[in-house]
C-alpha positions as CSV (number, residue, x, y, z in Angstrom):
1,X,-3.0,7.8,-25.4
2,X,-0.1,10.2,-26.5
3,X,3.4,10.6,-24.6
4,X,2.2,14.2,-23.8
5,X,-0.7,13.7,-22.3
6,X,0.8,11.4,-20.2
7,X,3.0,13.4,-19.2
8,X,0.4,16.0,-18.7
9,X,-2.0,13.5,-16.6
10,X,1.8,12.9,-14.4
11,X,2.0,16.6,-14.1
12,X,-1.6,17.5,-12.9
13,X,-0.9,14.7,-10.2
14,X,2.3,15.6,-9.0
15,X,1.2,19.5,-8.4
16,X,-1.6,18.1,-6.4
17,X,0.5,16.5,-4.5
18,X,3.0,18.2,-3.4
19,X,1.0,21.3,-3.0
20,X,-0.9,19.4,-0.6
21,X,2.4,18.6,1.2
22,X,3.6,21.7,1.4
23,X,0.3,23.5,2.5
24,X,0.6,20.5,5.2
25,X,4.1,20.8,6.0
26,X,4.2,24.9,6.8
27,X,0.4,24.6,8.5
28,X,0.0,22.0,10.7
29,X,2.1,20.9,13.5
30,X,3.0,17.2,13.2
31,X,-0.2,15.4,15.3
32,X,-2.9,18.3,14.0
33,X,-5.8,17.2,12.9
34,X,-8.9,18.7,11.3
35,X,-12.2,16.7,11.4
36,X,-13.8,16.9,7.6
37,X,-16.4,14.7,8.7
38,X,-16.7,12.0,11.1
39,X,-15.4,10.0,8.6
40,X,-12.9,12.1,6.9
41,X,-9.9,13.9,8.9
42,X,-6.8,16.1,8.1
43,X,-4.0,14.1,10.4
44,X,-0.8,15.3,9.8
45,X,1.9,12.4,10.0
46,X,5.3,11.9,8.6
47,X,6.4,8.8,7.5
48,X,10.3,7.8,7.2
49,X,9.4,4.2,5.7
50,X,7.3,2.0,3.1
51,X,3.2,2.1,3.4
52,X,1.9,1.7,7.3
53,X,5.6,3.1,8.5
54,X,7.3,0.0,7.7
55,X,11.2,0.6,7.8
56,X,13.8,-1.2,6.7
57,X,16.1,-1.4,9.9
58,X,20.4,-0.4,10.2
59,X,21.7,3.1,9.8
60,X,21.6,2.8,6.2
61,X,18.1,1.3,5.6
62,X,16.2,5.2,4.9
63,X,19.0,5.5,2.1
64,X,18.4,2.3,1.0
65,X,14.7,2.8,0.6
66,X,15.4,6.0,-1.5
67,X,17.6,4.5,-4.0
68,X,15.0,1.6,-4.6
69,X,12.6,3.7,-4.6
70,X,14.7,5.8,-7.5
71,X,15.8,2.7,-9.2
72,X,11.9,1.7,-9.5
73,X,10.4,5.2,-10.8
74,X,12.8,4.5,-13.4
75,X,11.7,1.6,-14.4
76,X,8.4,2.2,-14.2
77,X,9.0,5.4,-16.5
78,X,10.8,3.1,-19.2
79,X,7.6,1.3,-18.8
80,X,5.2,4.0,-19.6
81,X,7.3,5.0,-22.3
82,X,7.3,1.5,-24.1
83,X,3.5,1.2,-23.8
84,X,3.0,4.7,-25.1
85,X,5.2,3.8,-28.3
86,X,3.3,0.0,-28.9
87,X,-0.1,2.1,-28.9
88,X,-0.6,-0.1,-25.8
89,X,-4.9,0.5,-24.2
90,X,-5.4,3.7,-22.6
91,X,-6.1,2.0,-19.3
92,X,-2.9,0.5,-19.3
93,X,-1.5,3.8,-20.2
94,X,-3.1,5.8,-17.6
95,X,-2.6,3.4,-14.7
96,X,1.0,3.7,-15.2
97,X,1.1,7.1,-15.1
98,X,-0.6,7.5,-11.8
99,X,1.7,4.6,-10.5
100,X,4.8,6.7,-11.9
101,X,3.2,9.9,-10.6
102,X,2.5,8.7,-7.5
103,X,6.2,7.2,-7.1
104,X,7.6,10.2,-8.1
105,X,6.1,12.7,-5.9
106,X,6.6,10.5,-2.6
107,X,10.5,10.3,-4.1
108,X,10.1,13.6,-3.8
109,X,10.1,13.9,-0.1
110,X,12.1,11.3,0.9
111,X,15.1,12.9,-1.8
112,X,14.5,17.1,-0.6
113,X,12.3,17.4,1.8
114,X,15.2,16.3,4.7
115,X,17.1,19.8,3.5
116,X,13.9,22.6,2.1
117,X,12.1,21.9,5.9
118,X,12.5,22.5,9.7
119,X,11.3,20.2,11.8
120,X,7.8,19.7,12.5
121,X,7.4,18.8,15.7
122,X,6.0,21.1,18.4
123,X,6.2,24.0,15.8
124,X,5.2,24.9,12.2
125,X,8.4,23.9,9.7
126,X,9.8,26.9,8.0
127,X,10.9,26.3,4.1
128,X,14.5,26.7,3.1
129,X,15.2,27.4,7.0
130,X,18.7,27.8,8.1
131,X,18.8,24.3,10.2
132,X,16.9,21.3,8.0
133,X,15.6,18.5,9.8
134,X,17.4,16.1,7.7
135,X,19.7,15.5,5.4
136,X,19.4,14.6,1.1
137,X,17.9,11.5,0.6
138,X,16.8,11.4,4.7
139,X,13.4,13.2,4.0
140,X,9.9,12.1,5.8
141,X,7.3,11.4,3.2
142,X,4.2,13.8,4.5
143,X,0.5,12.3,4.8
144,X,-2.5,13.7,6.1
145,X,-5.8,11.6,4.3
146,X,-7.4,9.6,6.9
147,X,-10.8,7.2,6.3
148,X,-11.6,6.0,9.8
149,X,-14.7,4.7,8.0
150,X,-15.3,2.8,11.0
151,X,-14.0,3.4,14.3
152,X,-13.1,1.9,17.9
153,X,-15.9,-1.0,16.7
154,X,-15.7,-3.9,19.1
155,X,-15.1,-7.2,17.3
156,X,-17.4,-10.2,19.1
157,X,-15.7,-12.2,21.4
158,X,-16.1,-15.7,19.4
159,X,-13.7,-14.0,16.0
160,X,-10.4,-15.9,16.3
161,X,-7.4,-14.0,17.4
162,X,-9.4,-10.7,17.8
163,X,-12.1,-11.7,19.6
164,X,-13.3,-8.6,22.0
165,X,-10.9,-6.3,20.4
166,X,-11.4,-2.6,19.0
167,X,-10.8,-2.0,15.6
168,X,-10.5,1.1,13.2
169,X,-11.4,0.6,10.1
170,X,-9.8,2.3,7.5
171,X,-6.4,3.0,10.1
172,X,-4.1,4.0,7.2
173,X,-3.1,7.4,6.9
174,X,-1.7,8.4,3.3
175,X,-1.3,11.6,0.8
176,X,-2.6,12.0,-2.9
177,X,0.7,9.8,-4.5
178,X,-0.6,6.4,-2.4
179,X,-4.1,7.3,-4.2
180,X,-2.8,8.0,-7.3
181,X,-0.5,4.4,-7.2
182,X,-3.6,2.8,-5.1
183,X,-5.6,3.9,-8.1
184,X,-3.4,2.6,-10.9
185,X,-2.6,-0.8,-9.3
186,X,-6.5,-0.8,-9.3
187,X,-7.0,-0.3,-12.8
188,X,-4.7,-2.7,-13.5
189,X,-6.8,-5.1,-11.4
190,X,-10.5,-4.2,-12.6
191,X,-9.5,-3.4,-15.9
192,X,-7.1,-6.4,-16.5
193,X,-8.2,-7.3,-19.7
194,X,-8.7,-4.1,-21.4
195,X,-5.2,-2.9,-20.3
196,X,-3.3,-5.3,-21.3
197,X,-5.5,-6.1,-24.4
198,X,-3.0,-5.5,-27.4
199,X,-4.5,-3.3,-30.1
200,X,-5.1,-4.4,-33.9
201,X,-2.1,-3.0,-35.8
202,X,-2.6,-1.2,-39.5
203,X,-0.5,-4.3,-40.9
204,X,-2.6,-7.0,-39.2
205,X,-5.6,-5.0,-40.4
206,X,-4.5,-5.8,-43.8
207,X,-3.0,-9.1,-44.0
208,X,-6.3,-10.2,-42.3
209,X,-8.5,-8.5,-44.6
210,X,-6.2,-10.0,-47.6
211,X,-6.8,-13.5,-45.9
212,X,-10.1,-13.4,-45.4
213,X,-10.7,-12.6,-49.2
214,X,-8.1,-14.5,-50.9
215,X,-9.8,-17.0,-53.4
216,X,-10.5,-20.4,-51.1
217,X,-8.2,-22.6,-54.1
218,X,-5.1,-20.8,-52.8
C-alpha cells in the first residue's frame, strides 16, 4: 500500500470524524440523546480524559494528556511512514493508519476545540463564539456512539462480586476515532501474522532462485 493512499485512507477518516463532532457539537445539548434503535443511541457526552473518562489528576494533568497524546501521533506517524517505505503487508499498513487517524482526530479536540466552541451545557455551543469554553490544549474530546447491546440485565445472585447487580452491556460511549483505533488495534490482533509478515524482496527473489539452481558440486 502506497504513502498516498494512506494518507488518503487517514483523510476519509478524519472528515468523518470530525464532521460528526461538529454536527454533534452545534446540535445537541450535552445529555441529548436520539434512540437509533433499542440498541443503538445518539448520547452526546464530552470527555476531558483517556477512554471511560479516565483523568489523570493535578491542575496540569488535561495538558499533560495532550502532549502525550501529541508526542504518540508522532510516533505512530514515523511508524506508518517506515512501514510504507519497507513495503511492509497492507494490513499492517492500514491498521496504522486508522490508529494514527483515529489519534489524530481526538488530538484534535482536546488541542482546538477548548477555543472554536461555547459551552455545551444547557444550550447549543456556537462555533468561533466570543467566550470559548476552554482554553488551547484544554478541549473536551466529543462522543455520541452508544451500543447498550444489553441493558439494566440482572446478574444472578451466586456470580462473585456482582451477584444481583444490573449491568449494561456495551456502557462505553465513543466517536468514529475510538472505532477507527479500536479497529486497527484489531487488525493487528486477528491479522497478526499477515501484518507483520515481511514481504519477499526483488534481491531475495534472486539470490534464492540462484541458490536453488546453482550446480549441487559448488
Amino acid at each position: 500500500m502506497s504513502l498516498r493512499n494512506a494518507y488518503l485512507l487517514i483523510f476519509l477518516v478524519l472528515i468523518v470524524d470530525q464532521f460528526s463532532k461538529i454536527y454533534i457539537k452545534t446540535n445537541f445539548i450535552h445529555g441529548d440523546e436520539v434512540r437509533v434503535f433499542s440498541w443503538f443511541r445518539i448520547l452526546f457526552i464530552e470527555n476531558e480524559g483517556m477512554a471511560w473518562g479516565t483523568k489523570i489528576p493535578g491542575a496540569y494533568g488535561k495538558l499533560i494528556l495532550t502532549v502525550f497524546r501529541l508526542l504518540a501521533v508522532v510516533g505512530i506517524g514515523y511508524w506508518l511512514w517506515t512501514a510504507v517505505k519497507a513495503h511492509s503487508s497492507r494490513y499492517l499498513v492500514v491498521a496504522i493508519a486508522l490508529i494514527f487517524a483515529g489519534a489524530l482526530g481526538n488530538i484534535i479536540d482536546s488541542v482546538f476545540y477548548g477555543v472554536i466552541f461555547s459551552s455545551s451545557h444547557g444550550q447549543l455551543a456556537e462555533m468561533m463564539p466570543q467566550h470559548a469554553y476552554g482554553t488551547w490544549f484544554h478541549g473536551k474530546v466529543v462522543d455520541m456512539l452508544y451500543f447498550p447491546i444489553i441493558e439494566n440485565y440482572q446478574l444472578p445472585s451466586w456470580v462473585p462480586i456482582w451477584g444481583g447487580e444490573k449491568i449494561t452491556f456495551f456502557n462505553a460511549i465513543f466517536n468514529i476515532a475510538d472505532t477507527a483505533i479500536s479497529v486497527g488495534v484489531g487488525i493487528l490482533i486477528v491479522f497478526n501474522k499477515k501484518a507483520f509478515h515481511k514481504k519477499e524482496t526483488s534481491e531475495d527473489t534472486i539470490v534464492t532462485t540462484h541458490e536453488t539452481s546453482a550446480p549441487a558440486n559448488e
